[in-house]
C-alpha positions as CSV (number, residue, x, y, z in Angstrom):
1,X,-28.9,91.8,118.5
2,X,-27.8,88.3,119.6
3,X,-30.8,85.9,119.4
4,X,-31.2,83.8,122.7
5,X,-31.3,79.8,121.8
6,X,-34.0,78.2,124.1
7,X,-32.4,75.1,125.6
8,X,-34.7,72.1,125.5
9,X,-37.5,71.9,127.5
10,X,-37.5,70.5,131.2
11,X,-38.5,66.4,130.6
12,X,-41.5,66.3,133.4
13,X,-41.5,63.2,135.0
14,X,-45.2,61.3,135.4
15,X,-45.6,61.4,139.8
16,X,-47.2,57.9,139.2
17,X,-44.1,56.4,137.2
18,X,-42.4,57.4,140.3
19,X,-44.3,55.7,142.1
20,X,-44.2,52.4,140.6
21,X,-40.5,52.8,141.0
22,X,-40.3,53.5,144.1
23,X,-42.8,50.2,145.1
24,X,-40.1,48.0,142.2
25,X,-37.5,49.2,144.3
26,X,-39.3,48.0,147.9
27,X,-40.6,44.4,147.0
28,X,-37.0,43.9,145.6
29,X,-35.8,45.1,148.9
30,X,-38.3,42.3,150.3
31,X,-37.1,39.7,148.3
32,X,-33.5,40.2,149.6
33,X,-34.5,40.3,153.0
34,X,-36.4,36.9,152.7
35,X,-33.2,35.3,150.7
36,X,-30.7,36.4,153.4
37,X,-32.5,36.4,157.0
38,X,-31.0,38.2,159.8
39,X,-28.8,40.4,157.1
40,X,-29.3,43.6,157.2
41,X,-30.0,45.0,153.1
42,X,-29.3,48.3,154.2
43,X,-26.3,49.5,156.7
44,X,-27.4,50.0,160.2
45,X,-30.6,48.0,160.3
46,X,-32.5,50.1,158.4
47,X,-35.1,47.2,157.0
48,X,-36.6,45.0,158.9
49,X,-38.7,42.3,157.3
50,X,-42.1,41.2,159.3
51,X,-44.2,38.2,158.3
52,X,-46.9,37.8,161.5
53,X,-49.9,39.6,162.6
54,X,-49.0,39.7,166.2
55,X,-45.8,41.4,165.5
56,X,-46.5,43.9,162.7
57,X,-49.4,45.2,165.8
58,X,-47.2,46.0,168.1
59,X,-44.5,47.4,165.4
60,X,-47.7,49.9,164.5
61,X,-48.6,50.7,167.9
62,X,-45.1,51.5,168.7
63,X,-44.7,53.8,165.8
64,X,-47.8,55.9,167.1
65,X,-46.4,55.7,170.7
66,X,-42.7,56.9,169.8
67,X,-44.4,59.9,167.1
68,X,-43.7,63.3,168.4
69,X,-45.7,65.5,165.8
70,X,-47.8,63.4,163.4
71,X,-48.5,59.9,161.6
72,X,-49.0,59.7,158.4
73,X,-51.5,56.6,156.8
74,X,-52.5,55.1,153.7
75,X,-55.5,52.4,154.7
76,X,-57.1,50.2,152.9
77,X,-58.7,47.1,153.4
78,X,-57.8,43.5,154.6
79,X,-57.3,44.1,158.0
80,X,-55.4,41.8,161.1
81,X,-57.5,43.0,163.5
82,X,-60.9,45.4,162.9
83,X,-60.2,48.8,163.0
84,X,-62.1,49.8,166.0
85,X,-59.4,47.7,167.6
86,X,-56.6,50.1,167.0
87,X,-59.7,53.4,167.8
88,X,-58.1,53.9,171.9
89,X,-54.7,54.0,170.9
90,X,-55.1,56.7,167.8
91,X,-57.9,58.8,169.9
92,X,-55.6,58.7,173.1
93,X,-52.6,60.5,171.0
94,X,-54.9,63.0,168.8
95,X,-55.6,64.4,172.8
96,X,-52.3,64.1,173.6
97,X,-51.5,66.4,170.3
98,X,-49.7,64.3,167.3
99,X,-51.6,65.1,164.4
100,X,-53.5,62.2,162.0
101,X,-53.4,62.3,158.4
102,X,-55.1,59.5,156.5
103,X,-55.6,58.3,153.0
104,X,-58.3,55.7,152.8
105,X,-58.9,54.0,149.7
106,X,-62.9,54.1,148.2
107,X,-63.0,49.9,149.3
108,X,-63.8,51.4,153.0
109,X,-66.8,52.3,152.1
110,X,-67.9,49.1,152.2
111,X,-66.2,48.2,155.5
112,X,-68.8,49.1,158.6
113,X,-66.3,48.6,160.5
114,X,-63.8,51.8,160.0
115,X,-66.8,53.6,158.4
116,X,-68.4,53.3,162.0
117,X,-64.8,54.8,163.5
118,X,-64.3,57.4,161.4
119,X,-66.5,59.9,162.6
120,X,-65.2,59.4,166.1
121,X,-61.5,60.1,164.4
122,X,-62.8,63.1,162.6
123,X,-64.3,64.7,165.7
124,X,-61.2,63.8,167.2
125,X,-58.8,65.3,164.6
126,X,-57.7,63.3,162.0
127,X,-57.2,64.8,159.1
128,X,-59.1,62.1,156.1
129,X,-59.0,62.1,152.4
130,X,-60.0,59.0,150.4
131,X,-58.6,58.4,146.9
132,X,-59.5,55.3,144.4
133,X,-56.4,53.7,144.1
134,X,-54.1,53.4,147.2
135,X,-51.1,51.8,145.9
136,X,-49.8,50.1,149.5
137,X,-50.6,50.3,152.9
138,X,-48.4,52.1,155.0
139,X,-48.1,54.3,158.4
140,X,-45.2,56.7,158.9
141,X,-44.2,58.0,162.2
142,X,-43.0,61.6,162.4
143,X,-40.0,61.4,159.5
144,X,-38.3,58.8,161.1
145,X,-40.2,55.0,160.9
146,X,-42.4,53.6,158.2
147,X,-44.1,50.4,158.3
148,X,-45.4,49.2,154.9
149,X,-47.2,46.4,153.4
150,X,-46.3,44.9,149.8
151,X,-49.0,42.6,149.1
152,X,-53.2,42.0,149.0
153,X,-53.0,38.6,149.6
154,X,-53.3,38.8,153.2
155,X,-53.3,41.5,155.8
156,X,-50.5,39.6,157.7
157,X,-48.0,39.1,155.3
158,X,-44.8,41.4,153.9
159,X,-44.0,44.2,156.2
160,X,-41.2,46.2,156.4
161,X,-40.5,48.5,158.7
162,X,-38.1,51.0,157.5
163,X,-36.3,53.8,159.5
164,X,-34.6,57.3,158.7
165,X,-33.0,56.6,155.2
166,X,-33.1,57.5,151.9
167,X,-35.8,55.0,151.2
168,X,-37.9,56.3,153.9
169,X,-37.9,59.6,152.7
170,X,-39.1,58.5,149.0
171,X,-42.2,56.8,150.7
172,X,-42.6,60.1,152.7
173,X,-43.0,62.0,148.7
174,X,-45.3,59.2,147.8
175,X,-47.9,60.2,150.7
176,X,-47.7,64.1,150.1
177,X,-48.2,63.6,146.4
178,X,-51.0,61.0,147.0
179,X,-52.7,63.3,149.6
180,X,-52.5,66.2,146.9
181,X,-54.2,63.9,144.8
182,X,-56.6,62.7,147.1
183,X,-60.1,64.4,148.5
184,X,-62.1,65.3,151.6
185,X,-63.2,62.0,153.1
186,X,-66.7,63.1,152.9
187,X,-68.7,63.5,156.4
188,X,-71.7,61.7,156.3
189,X,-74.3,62.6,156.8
190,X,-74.3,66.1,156.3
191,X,-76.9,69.1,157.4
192,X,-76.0,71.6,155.5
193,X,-78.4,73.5,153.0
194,X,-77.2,73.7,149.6
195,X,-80.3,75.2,147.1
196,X,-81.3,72.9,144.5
197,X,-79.8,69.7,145.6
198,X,-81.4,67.3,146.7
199,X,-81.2,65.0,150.1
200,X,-78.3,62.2,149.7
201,X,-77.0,65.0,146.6
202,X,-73.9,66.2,148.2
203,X,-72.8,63.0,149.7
204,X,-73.3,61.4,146.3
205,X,-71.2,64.2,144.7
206,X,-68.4,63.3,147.2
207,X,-68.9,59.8,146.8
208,X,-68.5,60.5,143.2
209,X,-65.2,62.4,143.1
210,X,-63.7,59.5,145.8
211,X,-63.8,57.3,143.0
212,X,-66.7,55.2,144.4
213,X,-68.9,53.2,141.9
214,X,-72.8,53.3,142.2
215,X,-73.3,50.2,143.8
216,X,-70.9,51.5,146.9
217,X,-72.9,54.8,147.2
218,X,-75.9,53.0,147.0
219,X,-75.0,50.6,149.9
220,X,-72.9,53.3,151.7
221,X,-76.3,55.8,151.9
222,X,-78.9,53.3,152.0
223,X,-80.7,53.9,148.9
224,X,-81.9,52.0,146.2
225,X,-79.7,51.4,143.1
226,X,-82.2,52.8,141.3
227,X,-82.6,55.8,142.8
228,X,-78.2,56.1,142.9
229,X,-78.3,55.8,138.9
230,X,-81.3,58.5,138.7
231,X,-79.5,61.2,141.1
232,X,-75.9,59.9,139.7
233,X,-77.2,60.6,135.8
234,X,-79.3,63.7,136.8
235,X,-76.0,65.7,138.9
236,X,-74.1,64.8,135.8
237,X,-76.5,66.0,133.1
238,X,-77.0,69.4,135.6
239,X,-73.2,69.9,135.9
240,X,-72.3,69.3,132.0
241,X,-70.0,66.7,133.0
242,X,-69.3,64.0,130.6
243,X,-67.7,61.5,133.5
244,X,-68.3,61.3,137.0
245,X,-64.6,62.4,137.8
246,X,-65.8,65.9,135.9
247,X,-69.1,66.2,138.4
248,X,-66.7,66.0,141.2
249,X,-64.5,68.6,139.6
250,X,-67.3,70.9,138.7
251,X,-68.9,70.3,142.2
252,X,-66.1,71.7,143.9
253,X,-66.0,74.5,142.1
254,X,-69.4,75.5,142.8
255,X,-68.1,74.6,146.7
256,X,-71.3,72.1,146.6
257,X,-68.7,70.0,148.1
């Protein structure tokens, strides 16, 4: 009998070195736009470099108005404008059926100002998971426009709005594998009756597994940061997790969250 040779084993590739990649490969495309203006870096227009607020607006209200079945958004904070600005628009096309999906990142909890949107947007339909890191911000229309930003320094500067390319549809596998990796944005506040928990106890746990630090869920549910460190320690100790990433995980699996 012929023994089989087993070939070597598949090299897995980390999702996150991908990512940094594929955000190498997009400030570089920046830098050549800024070098050589009104040069296209990619055949056919396919980059277009924006560098003012009023402009990168109406770029992102367009890309809602033109999207046929859904957009696609990674938020975090500094904004151009407050979010409640941009509310009409996204509520007037979740009636007219294009579907929201929406990564925030945990620094939104501290914003009042898309924290008092959301639940408007969720009622609505959107679609909202949070996640700790958010690498970039970016809003993709359907599978053919993308509008990105490349910096934190202000909400106003390095844009790029890229169409159908090869490019675009790397960004596109960045949001799917971030929303994999991201969880329920949680609804606050909640009614439901979960036995043994305590009031604020789910929305902590949520909190928690969002990435957000005490001091956030303290602020974010009005209670004292006393109290957060007690309830925090306590769900930890009564779910045999050794890190607050582990309560989320064990959380979920008793569907307390």
């Amino acid at each position: 009998m012929q023994e089989q040779v087993e070939g070597p084993a598949p090299v897995r590739t980390d999702p996150l070195d991908e990512l940094d990649e594929q955000l190498a490969r997009l400030r570089s495309v920046a830098d050549e736009l800024r070098g050589s203006r009104g040069k296209p870096v990619l055949t056919g227009n396919q980059v277009e470099l924006i560098e003012d607020g009023p402009t990168l607006l109406r770029a992102y209200e367009q890309l809602q108005e033109d999207a046929q079945r859904e957009v696609r958004v990674l938020d975090r904070p500094p904004y151009v404008t407050p979010p409640s600005t941009q509310q009409a628009l996204e509520l007037e096309r979740l009636k007219a059926g294009i579907g929201y999906r929406a990564i925030y990142g945990t620094e939104v909890f501290e914003s009042e100002d898309i924290m008092g949107v959301l639940p408007e947007l969720q009622a609505a339909g959107e679609r909202s998971r949070v996640l700790a890191q958010i690498p970039l911000k970016m809003a993709v229309g359907d599978d053919d426009t993308a509008l990105i930003g490349l910096t934190k320094r202000s909400p106003s500067e390095q844009h790029l709005l890229i169409r159908s390319s090869g490019l675009l549809d790397g960004l596109i596998a960045t949001f799917e594998m971030l929303w994999a990796l991201a969880i329920p944005m949680p609804a606050l506040p909640f009614d439901g009756d979960f036995h043994g928990l305590r009031p604020h106890d789910r929305d902590i746990l949520l909190l928690l597994a969002g990435g957000a630090t005490d001091d956030m869920i303290s602020r974010r549910l009005r209670i004292s940061p006393r109290t957060t460190q007690r309830r925090v320690r306590a769900l930890m100790e009564s779910l045999g997790a050794q890190t607050r990433f582990q309560a989320g995980v064990q959380a979920a699996r008793r569907r307390w969250i």
